[in-house]
N, C-alpha and C positions, 0 to 999 in steps of 0.2 A: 518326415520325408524331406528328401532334399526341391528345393525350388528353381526353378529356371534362371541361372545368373543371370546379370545385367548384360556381361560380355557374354559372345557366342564360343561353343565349346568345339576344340578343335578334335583331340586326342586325348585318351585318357593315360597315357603315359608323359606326355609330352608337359602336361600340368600340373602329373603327378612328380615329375623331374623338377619344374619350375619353381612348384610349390615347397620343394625339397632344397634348393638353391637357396631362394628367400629364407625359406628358415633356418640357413647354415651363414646367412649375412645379417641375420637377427632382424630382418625386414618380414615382422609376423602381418603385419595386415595385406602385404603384396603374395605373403603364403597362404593365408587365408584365402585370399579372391581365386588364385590358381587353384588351391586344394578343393575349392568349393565348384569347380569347371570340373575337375576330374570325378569328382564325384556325382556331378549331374550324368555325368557320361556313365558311371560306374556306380552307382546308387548300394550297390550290397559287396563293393569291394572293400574290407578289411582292413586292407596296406593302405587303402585310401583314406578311409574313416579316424585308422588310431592318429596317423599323425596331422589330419584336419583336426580333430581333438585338440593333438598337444599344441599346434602353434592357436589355435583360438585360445586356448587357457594359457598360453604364453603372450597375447595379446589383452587379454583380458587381465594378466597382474603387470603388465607394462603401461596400461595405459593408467592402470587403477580404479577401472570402470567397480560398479556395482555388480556384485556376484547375481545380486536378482533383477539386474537390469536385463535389456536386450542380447547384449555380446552372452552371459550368465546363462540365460534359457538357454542360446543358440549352444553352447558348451553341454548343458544338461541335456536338449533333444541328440548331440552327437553321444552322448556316452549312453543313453539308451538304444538309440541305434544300435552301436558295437555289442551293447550287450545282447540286444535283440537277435545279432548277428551269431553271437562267438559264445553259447550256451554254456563255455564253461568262461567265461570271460573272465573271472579273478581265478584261472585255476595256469591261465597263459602267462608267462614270465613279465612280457613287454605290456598284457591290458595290464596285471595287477599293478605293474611300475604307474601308466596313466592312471588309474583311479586310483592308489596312493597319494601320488604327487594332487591331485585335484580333492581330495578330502583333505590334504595337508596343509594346501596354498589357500586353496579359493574357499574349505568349510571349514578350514581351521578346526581340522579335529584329528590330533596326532595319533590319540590311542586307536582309533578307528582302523588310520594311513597304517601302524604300524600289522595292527594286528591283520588286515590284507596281506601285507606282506607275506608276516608269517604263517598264513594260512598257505600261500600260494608255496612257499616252501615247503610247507611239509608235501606238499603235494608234488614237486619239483625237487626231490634233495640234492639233485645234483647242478644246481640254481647257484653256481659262486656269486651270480650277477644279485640276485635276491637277496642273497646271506650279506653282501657288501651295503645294499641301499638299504637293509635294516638295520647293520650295525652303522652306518650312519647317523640315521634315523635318532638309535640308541644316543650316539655321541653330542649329538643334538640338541637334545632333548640333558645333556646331562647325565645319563642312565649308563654310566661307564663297566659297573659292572655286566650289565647285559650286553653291550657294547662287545666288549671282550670274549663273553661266551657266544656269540653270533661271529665275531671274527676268526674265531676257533675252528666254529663248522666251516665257514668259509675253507679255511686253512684244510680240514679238513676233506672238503668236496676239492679241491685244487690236489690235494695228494692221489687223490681217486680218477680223475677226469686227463690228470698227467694231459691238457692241453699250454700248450707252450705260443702266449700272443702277447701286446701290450695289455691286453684288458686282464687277464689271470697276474701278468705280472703284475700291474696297478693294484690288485686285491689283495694280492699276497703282501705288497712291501703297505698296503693302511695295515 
């Protein structure tokens, strides 16, 4: 459960903007302390949780804390929560990205990270977003041929979906 910040909560959009600010000027502990207001206000909001998650695990490999330290738990009680929240939680595009990227980083367990992914894919095939941060993932890791047949689908879902942004472009031309 979340606990009563030190500072008083004003709005729960207002922190959740703030909090979103901070973590676009890579100031995670000032995104934390907001994200952590908005979500006292907002205790089972979603939009609030996944990305108090990411900038805490982006706090916590920038500082280089202990994964089983304090900031560690406080990372592990948030991604129970979401899960608690969002019953199909690795079946969502953006949680399975979070708990990828936090088996990846913080438990250092790629086979784990990947195979999320691809689960969340199969589940999602029309995920260009999925099929790009596994074939990363792949390339990463060195796994070039799997790399390439995940780029494929990608390729693939992008013929299908004929959405036309920076982000299908970026997928299309890895």
């Amino acid at each position: 459960d979340s606990a009563p910040p030190a500072q008083r909560a004003i709005d729960v959009r207002l922190h959740r903007r703030l909090g979103e600010a901070y973590r676009g000027q890579k100031r995670f502990g000032a995104a934390v302390s907001q994200l952590q207001l908005a979500w006292h206000l907002a205790p089972r909001d979603i939009y609030v949780l996944r990305p108090l998650a990411e900038v805490t695990m982006k706090r916590l490999l920038e500082d280089g804390s202990d994964p089983d330290g304090q900031l560690g738990r406080e990372l592990d009680t948030l991604l129970k929560v979401v899960a608690d929240l969002d019953p199909q939680y690795q079946d969502t595009p953006d949680s399975a990205a979070l708990y990828a990227k936090y088996l990846r980083k913080v438990k250092r367990q790629p086979a784990e990270a990947d195979a999320v992914l691809a689960r969340c894919l199969e589940k999602n095939p029309d995920s260009y977003y999925l099929a790009d941060l596994l074939a990363q993932a792949h390339l990463a890791e060195g796994q070039h041929d799997d790399a390439r047949r995940v780029y494929g689908q990608a390729l693939d879902i992008l013929s299908r979906v004929r959405d036309q942004n920076p982000w299908t472009q970026a997928t299309a031309a890895a």
